[in-house]
DSSP file (Angstrom, degrees, kcal/mol; ACC not computed):
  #  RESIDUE AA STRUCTURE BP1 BP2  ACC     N-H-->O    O-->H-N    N-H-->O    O-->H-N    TCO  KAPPA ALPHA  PHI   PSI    X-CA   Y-CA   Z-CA
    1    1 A X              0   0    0      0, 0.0     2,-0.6     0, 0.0    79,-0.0   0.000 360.0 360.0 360.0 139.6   -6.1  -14.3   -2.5
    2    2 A X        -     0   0    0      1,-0.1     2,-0.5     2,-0.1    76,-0.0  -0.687 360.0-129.3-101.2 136.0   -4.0  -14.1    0.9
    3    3 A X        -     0   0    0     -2,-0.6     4,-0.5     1,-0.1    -1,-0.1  -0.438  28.1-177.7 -47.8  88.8   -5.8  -15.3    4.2
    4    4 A X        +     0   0    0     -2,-0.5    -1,-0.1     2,-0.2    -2,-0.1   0.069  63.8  89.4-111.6  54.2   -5.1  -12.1    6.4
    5    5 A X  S    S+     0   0    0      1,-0.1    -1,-0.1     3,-0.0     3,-0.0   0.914  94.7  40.4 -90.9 -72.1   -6.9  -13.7    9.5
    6    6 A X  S    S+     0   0    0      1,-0.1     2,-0.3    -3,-0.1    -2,-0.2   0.565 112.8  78.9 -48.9 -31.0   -3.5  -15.2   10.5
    7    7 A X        -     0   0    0     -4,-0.5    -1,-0.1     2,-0.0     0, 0.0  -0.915  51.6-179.2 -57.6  41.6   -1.8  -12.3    9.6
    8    8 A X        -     0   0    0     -2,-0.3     2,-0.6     1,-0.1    38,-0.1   0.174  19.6-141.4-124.9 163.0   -1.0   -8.9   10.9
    9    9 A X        -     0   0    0     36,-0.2     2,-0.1     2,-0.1     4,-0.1  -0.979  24.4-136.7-131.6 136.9    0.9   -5.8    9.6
   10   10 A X        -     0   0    0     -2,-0.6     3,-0.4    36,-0.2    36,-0.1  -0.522  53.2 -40.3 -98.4 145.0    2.9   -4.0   12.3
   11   11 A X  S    S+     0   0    0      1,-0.2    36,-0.8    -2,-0.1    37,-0.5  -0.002 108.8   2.5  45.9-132.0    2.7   -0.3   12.2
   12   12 A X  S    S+     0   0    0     34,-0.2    75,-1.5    35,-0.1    76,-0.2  -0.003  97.9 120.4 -90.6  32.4    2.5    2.8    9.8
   13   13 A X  E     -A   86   0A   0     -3,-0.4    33,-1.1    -2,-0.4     2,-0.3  -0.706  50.5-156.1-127.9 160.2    2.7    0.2    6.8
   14   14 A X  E     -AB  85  45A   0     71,-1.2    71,-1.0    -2,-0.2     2,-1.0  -0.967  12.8-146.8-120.0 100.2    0.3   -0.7    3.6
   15   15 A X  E     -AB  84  44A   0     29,-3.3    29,-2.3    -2,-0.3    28,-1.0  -0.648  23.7-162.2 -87.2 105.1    0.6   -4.0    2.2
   16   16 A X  E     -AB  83  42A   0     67,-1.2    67,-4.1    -2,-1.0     2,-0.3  -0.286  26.4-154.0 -63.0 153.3   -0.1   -3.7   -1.7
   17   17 A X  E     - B   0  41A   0     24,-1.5    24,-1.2    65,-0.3    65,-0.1  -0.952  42.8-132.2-133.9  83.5   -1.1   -6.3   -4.6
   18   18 A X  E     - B   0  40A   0     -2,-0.3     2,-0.5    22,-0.2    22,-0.3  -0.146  12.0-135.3 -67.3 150.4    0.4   -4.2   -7.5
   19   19 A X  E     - B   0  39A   0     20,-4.4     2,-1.4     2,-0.1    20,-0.5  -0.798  12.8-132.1 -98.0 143.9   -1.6   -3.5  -10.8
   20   20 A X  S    S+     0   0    0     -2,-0.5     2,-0.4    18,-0.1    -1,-0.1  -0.437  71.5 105.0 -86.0  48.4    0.0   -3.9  -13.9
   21   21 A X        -     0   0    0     -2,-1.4    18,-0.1    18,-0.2     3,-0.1  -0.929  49.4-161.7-136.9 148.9   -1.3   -0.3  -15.4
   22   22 A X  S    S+     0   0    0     -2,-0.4     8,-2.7     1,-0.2     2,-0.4   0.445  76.7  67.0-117.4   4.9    0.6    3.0  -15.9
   23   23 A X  B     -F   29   0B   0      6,-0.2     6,-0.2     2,-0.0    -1,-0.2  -0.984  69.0-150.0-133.6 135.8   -2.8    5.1  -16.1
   24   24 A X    >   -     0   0    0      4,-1.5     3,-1.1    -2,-0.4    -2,-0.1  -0.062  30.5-103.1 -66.6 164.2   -4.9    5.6  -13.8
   25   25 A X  T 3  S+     0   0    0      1,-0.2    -1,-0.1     2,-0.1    -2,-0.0   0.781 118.3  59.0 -64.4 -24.9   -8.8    6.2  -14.0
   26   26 A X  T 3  S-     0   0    0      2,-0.0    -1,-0.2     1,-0.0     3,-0.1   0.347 124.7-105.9 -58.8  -2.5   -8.2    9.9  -13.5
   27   27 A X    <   +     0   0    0     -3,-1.1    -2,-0.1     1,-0.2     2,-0.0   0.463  69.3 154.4 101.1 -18.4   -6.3    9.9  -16.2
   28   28 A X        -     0   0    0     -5,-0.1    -4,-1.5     1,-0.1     2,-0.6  -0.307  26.3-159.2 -76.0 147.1   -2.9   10.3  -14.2
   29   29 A X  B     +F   23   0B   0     -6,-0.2     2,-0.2    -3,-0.1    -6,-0.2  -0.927  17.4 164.9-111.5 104.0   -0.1    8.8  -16.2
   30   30 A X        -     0   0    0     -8,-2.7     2,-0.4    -2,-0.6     0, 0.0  -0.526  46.1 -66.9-125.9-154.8    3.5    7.6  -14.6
   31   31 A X        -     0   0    0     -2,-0.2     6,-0.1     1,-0.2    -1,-0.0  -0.733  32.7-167.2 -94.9 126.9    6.5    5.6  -15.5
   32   32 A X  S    S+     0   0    0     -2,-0.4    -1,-0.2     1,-0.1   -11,-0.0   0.740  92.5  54.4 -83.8 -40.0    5.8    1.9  -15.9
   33   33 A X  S    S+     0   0    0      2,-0.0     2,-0.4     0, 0.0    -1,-0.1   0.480  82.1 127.4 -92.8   5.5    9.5    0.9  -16.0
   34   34 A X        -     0   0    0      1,-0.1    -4,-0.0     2,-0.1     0, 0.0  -0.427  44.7-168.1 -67.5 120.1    9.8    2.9  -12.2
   35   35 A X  S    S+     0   0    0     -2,-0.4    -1,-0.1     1,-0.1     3,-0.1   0.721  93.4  46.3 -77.7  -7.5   11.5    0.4   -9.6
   36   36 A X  S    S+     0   0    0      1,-0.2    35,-2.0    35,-0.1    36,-0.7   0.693 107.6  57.0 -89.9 -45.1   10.0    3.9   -6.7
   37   37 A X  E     + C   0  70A   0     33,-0.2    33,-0.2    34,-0.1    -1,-0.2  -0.946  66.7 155.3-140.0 120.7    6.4    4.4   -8.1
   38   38 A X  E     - C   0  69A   0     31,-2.9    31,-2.3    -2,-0.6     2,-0.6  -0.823  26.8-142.5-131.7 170.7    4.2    1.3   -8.1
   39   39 A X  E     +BC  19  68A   0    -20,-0.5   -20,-4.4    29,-0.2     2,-0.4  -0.981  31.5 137.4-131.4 133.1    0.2    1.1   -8.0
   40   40 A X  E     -BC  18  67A   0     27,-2.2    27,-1.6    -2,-0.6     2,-0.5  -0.876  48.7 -82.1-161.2-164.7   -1.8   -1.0   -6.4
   41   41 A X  E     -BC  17  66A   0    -24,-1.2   -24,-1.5    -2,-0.4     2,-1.0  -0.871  42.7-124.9-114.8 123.6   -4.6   -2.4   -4.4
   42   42 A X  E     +B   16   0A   0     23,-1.5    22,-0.9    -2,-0.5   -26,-0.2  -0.402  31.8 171.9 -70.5 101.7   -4.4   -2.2   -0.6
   43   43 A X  E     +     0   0A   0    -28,-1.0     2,-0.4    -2,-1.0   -27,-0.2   0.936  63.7   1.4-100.3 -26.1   -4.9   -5.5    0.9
   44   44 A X  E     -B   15   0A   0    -29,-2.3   -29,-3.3    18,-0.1     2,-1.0  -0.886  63.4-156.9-156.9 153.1   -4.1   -5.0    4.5
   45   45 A X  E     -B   14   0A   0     -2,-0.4   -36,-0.2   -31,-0.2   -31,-0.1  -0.780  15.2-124.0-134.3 141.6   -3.3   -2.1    6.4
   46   46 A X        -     0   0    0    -33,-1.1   -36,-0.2    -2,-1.0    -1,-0.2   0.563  35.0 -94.8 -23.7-168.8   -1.6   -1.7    9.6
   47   47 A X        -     0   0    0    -36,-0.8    12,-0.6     1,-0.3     2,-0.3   0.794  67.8-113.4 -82.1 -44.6   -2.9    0.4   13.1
   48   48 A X  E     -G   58   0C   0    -37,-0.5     2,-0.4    10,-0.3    -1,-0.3  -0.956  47.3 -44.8 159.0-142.0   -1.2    3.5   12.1
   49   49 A X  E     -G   57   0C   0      8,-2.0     8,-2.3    -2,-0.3     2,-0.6  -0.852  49.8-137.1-118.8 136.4    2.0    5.3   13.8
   50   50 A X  E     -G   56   0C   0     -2,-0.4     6,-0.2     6,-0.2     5,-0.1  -0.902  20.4-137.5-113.0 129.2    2.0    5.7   17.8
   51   51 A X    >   -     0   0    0      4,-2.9     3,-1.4    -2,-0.6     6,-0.0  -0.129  27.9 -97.2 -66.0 170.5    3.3    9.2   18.8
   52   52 A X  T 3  S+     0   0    0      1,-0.2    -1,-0.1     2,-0.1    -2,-0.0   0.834 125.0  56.2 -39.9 -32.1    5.9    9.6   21.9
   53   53 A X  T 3  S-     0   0    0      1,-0.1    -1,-0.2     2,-0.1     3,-0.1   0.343 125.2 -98.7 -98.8  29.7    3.2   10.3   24.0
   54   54 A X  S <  S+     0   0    0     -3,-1.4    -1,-0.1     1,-0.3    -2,-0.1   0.301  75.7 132.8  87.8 -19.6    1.1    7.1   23.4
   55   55 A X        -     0   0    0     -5,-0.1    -4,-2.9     1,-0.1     2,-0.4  -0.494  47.6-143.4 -75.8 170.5   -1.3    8.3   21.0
   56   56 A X  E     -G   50   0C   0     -6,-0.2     2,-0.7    -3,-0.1    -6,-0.2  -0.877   5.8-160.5-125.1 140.0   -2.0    6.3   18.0
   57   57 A X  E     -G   49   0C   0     -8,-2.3    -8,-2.0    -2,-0.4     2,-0.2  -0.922  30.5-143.0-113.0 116.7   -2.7    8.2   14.4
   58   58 A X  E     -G   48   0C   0     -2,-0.7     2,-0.4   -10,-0.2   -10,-0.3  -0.614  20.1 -95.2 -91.4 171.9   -4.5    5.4   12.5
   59   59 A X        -     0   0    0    -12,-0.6    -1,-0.1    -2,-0.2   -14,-0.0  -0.497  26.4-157.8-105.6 122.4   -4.0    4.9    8.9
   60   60 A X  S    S+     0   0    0     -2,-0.4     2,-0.4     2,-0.0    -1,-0.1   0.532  70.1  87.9 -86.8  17.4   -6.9    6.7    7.0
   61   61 A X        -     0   0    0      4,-0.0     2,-0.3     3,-0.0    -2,-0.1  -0.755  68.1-158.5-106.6 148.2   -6.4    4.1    3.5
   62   62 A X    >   -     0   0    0     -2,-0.4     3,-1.0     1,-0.1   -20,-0.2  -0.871  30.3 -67.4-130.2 164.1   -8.4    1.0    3.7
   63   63 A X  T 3  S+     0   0    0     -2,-0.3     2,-0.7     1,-0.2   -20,-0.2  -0.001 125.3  20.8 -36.1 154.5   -8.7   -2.6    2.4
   64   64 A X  T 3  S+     0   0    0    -22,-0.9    -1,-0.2     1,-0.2   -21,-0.1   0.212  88.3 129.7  65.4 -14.9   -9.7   -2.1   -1.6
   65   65 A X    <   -     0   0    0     -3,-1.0   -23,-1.5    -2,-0.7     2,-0.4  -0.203  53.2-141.0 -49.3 164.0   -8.4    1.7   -1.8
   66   66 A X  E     +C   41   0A   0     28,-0.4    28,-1.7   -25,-0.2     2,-0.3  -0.949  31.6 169.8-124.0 145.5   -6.0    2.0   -5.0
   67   67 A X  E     -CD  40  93A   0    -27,-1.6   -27,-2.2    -2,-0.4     2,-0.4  -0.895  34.4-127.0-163.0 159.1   -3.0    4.2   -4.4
   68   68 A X  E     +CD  39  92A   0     24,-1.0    23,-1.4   -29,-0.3    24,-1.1  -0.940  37.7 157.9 -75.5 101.3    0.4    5.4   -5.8
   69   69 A X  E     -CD  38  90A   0    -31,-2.3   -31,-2.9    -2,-0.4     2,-0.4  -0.952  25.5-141.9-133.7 166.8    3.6    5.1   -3.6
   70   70 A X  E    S+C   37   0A   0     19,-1.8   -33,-0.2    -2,-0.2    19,-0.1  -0.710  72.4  37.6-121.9-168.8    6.9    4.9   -4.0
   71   71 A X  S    S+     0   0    0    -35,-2.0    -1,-0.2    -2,-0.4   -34,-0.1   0.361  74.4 173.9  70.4   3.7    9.8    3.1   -2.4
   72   72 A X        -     0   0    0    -36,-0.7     2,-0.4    17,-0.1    13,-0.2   0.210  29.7-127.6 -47.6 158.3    7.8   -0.2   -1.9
   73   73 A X  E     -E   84   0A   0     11,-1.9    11,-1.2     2,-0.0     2,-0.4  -0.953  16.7-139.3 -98.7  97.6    9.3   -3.4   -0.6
   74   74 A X  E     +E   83   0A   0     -2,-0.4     2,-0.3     9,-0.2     9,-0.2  -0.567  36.2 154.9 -92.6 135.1    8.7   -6.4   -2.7
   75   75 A X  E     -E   82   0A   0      7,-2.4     7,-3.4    -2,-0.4     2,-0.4  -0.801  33.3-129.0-127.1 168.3    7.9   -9.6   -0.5
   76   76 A X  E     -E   81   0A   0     -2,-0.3     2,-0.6     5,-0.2     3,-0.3  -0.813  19.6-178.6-154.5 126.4    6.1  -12.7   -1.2
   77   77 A X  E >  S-E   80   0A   0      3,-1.3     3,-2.9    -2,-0.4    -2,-0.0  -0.774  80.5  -5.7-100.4 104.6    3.1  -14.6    0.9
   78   78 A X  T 3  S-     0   0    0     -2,-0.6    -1,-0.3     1,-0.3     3,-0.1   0.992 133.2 -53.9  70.3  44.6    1.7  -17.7   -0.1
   79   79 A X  T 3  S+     0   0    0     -3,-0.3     2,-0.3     1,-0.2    -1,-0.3   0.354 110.3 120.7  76.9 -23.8    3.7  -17.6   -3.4
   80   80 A X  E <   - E   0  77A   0     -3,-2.9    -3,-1.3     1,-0.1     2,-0.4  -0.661  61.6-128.3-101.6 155.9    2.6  -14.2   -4.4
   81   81 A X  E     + E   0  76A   0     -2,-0.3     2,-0.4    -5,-0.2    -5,-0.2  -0.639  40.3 142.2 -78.1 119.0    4.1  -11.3   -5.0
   82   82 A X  E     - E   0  75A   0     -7,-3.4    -7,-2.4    -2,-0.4     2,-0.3  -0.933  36.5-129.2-150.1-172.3    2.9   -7.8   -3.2
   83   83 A X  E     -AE  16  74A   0    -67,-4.1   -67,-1.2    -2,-0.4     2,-0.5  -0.904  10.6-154.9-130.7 164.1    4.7   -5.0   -1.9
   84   84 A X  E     +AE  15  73A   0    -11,-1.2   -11,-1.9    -2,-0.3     2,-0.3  -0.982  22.1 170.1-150.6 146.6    4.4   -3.4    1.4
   85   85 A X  E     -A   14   0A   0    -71,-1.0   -71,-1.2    -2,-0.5     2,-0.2  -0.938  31.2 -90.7-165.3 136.9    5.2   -0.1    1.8
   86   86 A X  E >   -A   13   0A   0     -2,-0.3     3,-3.8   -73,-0.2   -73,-0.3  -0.400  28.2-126.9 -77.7 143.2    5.0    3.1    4.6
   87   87 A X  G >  S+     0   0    0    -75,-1.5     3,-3.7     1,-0.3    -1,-0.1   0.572 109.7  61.9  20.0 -75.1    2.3    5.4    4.8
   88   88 A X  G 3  S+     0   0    0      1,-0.3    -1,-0.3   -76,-0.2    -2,-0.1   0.584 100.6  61.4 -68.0 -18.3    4.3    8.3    4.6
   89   89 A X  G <  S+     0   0    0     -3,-3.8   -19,-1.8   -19,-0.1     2,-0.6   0.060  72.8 107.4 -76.5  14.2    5.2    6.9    1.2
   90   90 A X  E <   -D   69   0A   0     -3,-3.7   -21,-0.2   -21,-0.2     3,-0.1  -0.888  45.3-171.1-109.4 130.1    1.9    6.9   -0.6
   91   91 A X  E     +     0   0A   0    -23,-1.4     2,-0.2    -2,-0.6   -22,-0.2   0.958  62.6   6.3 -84.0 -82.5    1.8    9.5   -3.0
   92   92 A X  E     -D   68   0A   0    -24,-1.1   -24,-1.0     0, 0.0     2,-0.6  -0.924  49.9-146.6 -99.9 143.4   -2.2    9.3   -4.0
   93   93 A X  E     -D   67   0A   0     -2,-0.2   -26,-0.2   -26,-0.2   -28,-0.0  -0.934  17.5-153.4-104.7 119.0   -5.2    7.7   -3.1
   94   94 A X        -     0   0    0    -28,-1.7   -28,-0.4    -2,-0.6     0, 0.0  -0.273  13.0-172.5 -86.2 163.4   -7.5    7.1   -5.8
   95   95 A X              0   0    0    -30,-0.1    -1,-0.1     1,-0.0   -30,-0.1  -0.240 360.0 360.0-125.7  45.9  -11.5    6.8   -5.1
   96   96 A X              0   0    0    -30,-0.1   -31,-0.0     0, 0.0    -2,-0.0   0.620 360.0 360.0 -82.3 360.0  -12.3    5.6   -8.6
Protein backbone atom coordinates (compact mmCIF):
# COMPACT_ATOMS: atom_id res chain seq x y z
CA UNK A 1 0.00 0.00 0.00
CA UNK A 2 1.70 3.52 -0.74
CA UNK A 3 2.74 5.62 2.48
CA UNK A 4 1.00 9.03 1.46
CA UNK A 5 2.35 10.77 4.66
CA UNK A 6 5.54 11.73 2.59
CA UNK A 7 3.61 12.49 -0.29
CA UNK A 8 1.47 15.09 -1.81
CA UNK A 9 -0.53 15.57 -5.01
CA UNK A 10 -0.41 19.12 -6.47
CA UNK A 11 -3.69 20.40 -7.66
CA UNK A 12 -7.00 19.46 -9.55
CA UNK A 13 -5.52 15.75 -9.77
CA UNK A 14 -6.75 12.12 -8.46
CA UNK A 15 -4.29 9.52 -7.94
CA UNK A 16 -5.92 6.02 -8.79
CA UNK A 17 -5.06 2.21 -7.98
CA UNK A 18 -6.86 0.71 -11.09
CA UNK A 19 -9.25 -2.29 -10.73
CA UNK A 20 -9.04 -4.93 -12.99
CA UNK A 21 -13.12 -5.07 -13.71
CA UNK A 22 -15.15 -3.89 -16.76
CA UNK A 23 -18.54 -3.87 -14.72
CA UNK A 24 -19.32 -1.93 -12.30
CA UNK A 25 -21.69 -2.63 -9.23
CA UNK A 26 -24.43 -0.57 -10.89
CA UNK A 27 -24.29 -2.69 -13.49
CA UNK A 28 -22.39 -0.14 -15.89
CA UNK A 29 -20.45 -1.97 -18.46
CA UNK A 30 -17.29 -0.29 -20.52
CA UNK A 31 -14.41 -1.37 -22.68
CA UNK A 32 -11.81 -3.36 -20.87
CA UNK A 33 -9.22 -3.10 -23.69
CA UNK A 34 -9.73 1.15 -23.45
CA UNK A 35 -6.12 2.83 -23.02
CA UNK A 36 -8.94 6.48 -22.06
CA UNK A 37 -11.43 4.79 -19.67
CA UNK A 38 -9.85 3.17 -16.61
CA UNK A 39 -11.57 2.40 -12.98
CA UNK A 40 -10.25 2.61 -9.94
CA UNK A 41 -9.87 3.35 -6.32
CA UNK A 42 -8.90 6.79 -5.25
CA UNK A 43 -5.93 6.74 -3.14
CA UNK A 44 -4.99 10.31 -2.70
CA UNK A 45 -6.47 13.38 -3.86
CA UNK A 46 -5.20 16.70 -4.41
CA UNK A 47 -6.55 20.48 -2.78
CA UNK A 48 -8.65 21.11 -5.75
CA UNK A 49 -8.21 23.99 -8.54
CA UNK A 50 -7.41 27.70 -7.37
CA UNK A 51 -9.49 30.25 -9.37
CA UNK A 52 -7.78 33.70 -10.73
CA UNK A 53 -9.05 35.36 -7.98
CA UNK A 54 -7.49 33.15 -5.18
CA UNK A 55 -10.27 31.00 -4.36
CA UNK A 56 -9.75 27.42 -4.07
CA UNK A 57 -12.74 24.73 -5.39
CA UNK A 58 -11.72 21.61 -3.52
CA UNK A 59 -12.00 18.28 -4.97
CA UNK A 60 -15.47 16.70 -3.79
CA UNK A 61 -14.03 12.66 -4.49
CA UNK A 62 -12.25 11.23 -1.46
CA UNK A 63 -9.76 8.60 -0.36
CA UNK A 64 -11.77 5.04 -1.07
CA UNK A 65 -14.36 6.55 -3.70
CA UNK A 66 -14.38 4.29 -6.95
CA UNK A 67 -14.65 6.28 -10.16
CA UNK A 68 -14.42 6.10 -13.96
CA UNK A 69 -12.08 8.57 -15.89
CA UNK A 70 -10.51 8.73 -18.87
CA UNK A 71 -7.13 10.00 -20.11
CA UNK A 72 -5.21 8.78 -16.97
CA UNK A 73 -1.48 8.96 -16.67
CA UNK A 74 0.24 5.75 -15.73
CA UNK A 75 3.17 6.29 -13.14
CA UNK A 76 4.70 4.09 -10.69
CA UNK A 77 5.44 4.65 -6.69
CA UNK A 78 7.07 2.20 -4.61
CA UNK A 79 7.05 -0.34 -7.56
CA UNK A 80 3.38 -0.07 -8.15
CA UNK A 81 1.49 0.83 -10.75
CA UNK A 82 -1.48 3.67 -10.40
CA UNK A 83 -2.67 6.27 -12.52
CA UNK A 84 -3.18 9.81 -11.67
CA UNK A 85 -5.52 11.65 -13.52
CA UNK A 86 -7.52 15.37 -13.53
CA UNK A 87 -10.69 15.99 -11.97
CA UNK A 88 -12.19 17.34 -14.86
CA UNK A 89 -11.54 13.88 -16.36
CA UNK A 90 -13.57 11.71 -14.11
CA UNK A 91 -16.45 10.56 -15.79
CA UNK A 92 -18.43 8.84 -12.61
CA UNK A 93 -18.29 8.44 -9.09
CA UNK A 94 -19.56 5.29 -7.78
CA UNK A 95 -21.03 5.10 -4.00
CA UNK A 96 -21.39 1.32 -4.10
Amino acid sequence: MLDTKKKSLLGNRLLIKVVDETKTGSGLIYNENSEQIKKGEVVMVGEGRILENGDLIKIEAKIGDTVLCQYPVEIKVEGEKYQVVRVEDVLIVFNE
